[in-house]
C-alpha positions as CSV (number, residue, x, y, z in Angstrom):
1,X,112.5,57.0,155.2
2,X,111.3,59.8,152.7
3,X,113.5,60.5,150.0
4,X,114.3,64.5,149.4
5,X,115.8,66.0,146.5
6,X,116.3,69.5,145.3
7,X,114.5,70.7,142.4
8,X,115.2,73.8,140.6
9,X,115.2,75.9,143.6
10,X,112.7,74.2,145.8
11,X,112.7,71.2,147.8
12,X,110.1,67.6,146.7
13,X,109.7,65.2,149.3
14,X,107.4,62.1,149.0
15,X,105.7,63.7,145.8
16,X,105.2,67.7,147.4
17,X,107.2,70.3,146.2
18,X,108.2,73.3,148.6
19,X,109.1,76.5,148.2
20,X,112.7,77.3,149.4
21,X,113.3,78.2,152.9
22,X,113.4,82.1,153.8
23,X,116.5,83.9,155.5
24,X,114.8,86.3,157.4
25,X,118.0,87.3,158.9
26,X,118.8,87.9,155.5
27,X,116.1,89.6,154.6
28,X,115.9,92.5,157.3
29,X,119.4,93.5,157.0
30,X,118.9,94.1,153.2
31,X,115.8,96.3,154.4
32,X,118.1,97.8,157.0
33,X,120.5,98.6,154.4
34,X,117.9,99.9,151.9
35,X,116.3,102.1,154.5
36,X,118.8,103.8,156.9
37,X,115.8,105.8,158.8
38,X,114.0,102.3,159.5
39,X,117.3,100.7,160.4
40,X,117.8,103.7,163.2
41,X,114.4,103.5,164.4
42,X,114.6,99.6,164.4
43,X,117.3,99.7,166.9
44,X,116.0,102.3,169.0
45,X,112.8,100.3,169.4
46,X,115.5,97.3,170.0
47,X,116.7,99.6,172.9
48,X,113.8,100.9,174.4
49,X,112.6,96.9,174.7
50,X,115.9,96.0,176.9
51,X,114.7,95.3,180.3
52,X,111.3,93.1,178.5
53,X,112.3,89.2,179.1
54,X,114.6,88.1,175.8
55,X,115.5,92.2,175.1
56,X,118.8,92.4,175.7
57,X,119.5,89.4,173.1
58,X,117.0,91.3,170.9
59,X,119.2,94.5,170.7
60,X,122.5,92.8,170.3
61,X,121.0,91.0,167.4
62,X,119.1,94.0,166.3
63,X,122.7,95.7,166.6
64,X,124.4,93.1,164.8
65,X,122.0,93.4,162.1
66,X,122.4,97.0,161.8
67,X,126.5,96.9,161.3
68,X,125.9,94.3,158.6
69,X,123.7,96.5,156.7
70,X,126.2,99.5,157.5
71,X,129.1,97.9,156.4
72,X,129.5,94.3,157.8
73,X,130.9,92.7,160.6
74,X,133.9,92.1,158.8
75,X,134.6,95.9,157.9
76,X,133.4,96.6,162.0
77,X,136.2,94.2,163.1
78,X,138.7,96.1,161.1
79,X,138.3,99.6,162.1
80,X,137.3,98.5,165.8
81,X,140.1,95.6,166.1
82,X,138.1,93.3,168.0
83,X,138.1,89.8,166.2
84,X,135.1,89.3,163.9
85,X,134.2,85.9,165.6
86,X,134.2,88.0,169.2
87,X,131.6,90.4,167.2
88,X,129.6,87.9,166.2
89,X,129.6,86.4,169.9
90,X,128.9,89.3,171.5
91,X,126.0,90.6,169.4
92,X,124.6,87.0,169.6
93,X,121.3,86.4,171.9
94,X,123.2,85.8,175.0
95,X,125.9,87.5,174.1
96,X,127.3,89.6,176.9
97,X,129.8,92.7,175.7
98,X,131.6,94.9,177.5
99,X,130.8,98.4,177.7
100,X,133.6,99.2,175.7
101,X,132.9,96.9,172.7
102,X,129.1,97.9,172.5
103,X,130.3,101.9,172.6
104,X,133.1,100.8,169.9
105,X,130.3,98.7,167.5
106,X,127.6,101.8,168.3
107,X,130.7,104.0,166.8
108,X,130.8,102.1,163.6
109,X,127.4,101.8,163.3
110,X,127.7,105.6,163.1
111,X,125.8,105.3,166.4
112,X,126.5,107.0,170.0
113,X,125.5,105.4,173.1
114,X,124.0,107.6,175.5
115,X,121.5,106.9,178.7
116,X,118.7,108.7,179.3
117,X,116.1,108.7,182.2
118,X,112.7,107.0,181.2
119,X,109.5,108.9,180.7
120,X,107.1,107.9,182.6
């Protein structure tokens, strides 16, 4: 068995160093936040990929990445009062909300839901 320390902000194992590990997650709600034009057009590309196989998971995530960068998920469970463990299961990849909740997270999100028919 390999030994594996950490070293001033990166991992060494059996004599190679590596870089720490990257929270993408992390990463794209901070450019969410940074960017509220990307973050809208983010989700409506989120949206507009819902029927593709894995986009419905991919738009509650992508939503669930948009109210942390508006806010947090925290601050969404307060002014919607669903819990904020319910939130997170809901906007999880097979998360399944009701109607309600998603127009309710959309609100805070300072988003409307709205349906449309598709251009052909």
């Amino acid at each position: 068995m390999t030994a594996t320390t950490k070293k001033e902000g990166a991992f060494e194992a059996a004599g190679t160093e590596y870089a720490p590990a990257i929270d993408r997650d992390k990463l794209m709600v901070e450019e969410l936040r940074a960017d509220p034009d990307y973050a809208d057009i983010y989700l409506k590309t989120a949206l507009e990929d819902i029927n593709e196989p894995g986009g419905l998971g991919g738009f509650l995530i992508a939503l669930r990445r948009v109210l942390e960068a508006r806010g947090g998920i925290a601050e969404a469970a307060k002014k919607t009062g669903i819990a904020r463990q319910s939130i997170y299961r809901a906007l999880s990849e097979n998360g399944n909300p009701t109607i309600t909740t998603l127009a309710q997270l959309a609100a805070v999100a300072g988003l409307q839901l709205t349906l449309s028919k598709p251009q052909h």
